[in-house]
MARLUMVEX-574101 format. One record per residue (C-alpha): residue number from 0; residue in one letter; x, y, z. Coordinates in steps of 0.02 Angstrom, whole numbers. Each point is the difference from the previous one (the first is absolute). Example, Ala and Ser with C-alpha at 12.3 -4.5 7.8 and 13.67 -1.06 7.14 Angstrom:
! MARLUMVEX-574101
zase | nukol | X | Y | Z
0 | a | 615 | -225 | 390
1 | s | 69 | 172 | -33
! end
This chain:
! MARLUMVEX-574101
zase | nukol | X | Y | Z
0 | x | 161 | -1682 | -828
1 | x | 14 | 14 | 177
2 | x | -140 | 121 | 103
3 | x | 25 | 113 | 113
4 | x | -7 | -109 | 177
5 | x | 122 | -112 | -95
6 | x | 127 | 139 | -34
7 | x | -13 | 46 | 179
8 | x | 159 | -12 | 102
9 | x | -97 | 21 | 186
10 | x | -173 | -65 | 49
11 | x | -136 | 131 | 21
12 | x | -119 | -24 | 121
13 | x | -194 | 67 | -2
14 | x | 13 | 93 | 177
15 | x | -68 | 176 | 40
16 | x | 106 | 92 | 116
17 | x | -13 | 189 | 20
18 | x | 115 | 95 | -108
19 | x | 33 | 183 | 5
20 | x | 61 | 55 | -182
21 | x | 102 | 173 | -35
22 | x | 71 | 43 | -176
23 | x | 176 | 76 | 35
24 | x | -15 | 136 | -94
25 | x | -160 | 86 | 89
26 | x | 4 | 74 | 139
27 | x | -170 | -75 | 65
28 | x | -36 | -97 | 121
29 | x | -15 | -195 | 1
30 | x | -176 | -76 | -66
31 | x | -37 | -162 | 106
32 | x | -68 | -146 | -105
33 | x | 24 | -179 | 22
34 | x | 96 | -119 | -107
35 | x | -71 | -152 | -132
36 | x | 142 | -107 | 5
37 | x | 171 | 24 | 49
38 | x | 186 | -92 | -34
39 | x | 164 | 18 | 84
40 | x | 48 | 121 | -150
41 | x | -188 | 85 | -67
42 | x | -153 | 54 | 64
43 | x | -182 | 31 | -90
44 | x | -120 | 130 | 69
45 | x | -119 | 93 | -38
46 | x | 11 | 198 | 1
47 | x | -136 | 151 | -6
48 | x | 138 | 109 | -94
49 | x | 86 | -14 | -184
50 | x | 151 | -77 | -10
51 | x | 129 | -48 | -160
52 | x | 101 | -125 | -29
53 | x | 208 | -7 | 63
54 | x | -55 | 173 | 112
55 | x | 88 | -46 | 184
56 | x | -97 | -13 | 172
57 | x | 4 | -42 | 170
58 | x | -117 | -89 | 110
59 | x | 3 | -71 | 155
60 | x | -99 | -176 | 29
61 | x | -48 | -55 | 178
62 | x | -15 | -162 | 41
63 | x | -124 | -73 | 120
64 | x | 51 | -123 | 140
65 | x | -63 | -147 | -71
66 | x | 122 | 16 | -131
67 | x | 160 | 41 | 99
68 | x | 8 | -96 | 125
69 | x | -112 | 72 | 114
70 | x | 44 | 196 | -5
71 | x | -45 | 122 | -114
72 | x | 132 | 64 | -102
73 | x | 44 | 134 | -118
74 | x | 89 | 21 | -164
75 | x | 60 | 134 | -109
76 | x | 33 | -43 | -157
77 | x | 56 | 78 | -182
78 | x | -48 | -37 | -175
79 | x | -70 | 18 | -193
80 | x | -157 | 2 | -62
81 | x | 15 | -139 | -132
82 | x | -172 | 5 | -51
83 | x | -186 | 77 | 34
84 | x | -149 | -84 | -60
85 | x | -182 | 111 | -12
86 | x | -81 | -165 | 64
87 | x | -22 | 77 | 176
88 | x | -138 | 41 | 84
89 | x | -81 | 165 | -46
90 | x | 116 | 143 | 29
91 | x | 148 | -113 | 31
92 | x | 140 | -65 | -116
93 | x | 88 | -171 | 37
94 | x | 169 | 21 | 47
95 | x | 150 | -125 | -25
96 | x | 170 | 46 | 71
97 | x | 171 | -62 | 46
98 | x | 93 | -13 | 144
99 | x | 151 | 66 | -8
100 | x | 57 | 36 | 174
101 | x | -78 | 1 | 152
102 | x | 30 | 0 | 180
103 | x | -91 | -26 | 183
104 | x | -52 | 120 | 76
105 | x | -1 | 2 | 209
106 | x | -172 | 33 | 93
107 | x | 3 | 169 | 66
! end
């Protein structure tokens, strides 16, 4: 039986980059946290509030300069929890989600 970095279509990589997290139901504002790892199509994170499983959110990850060529840059992305582990720090929840869309954002 395969495991689970076999079954994997994209290569995650263990980088923390600042991540601002919003569930797309609430109406409140975005909780900054940085990610684990990250892939072209997931992201893992951990997160001070509760979250379940297929619920929808939105978060926007910013890049540093040494990863993009030398400029910061910004993107807003879409996607599903897929699953939350309670092996966070204290307070937090582990967070994996899709990608599902995303986009660059300009600088203002």
């Amino acid at each position: 039986m395969a495991n689970a970095a076999e079954r994997r279509k994209y290569r995650r990589y263990d980088l923390s980059i600042e991540v601002q997290v919003k569930p797309r139901k609430r109406v409140a504002t975005a909780v900054r946290t940085v990610t684990r790892d990250i892939s072209a199509r997931g992201v893992y994170f951990d997160f001070s509030e509760k979250m379940e499983p297929g619920s929808e959110l939105e978060f926007e990850l910013n890049l540093p300069p040494d990863l993009a060529a030398g400029k910061s840059v910004r993107i807003r992305c879409r996607g599903k929890i897929v699953r939350v582990d309670s092996s966070g720090a204290e307070g937090t929840t582990r967070v994996a989600a899709t990608i599902e869309n995303y986009e660059f954002v300009r600088p203002d």
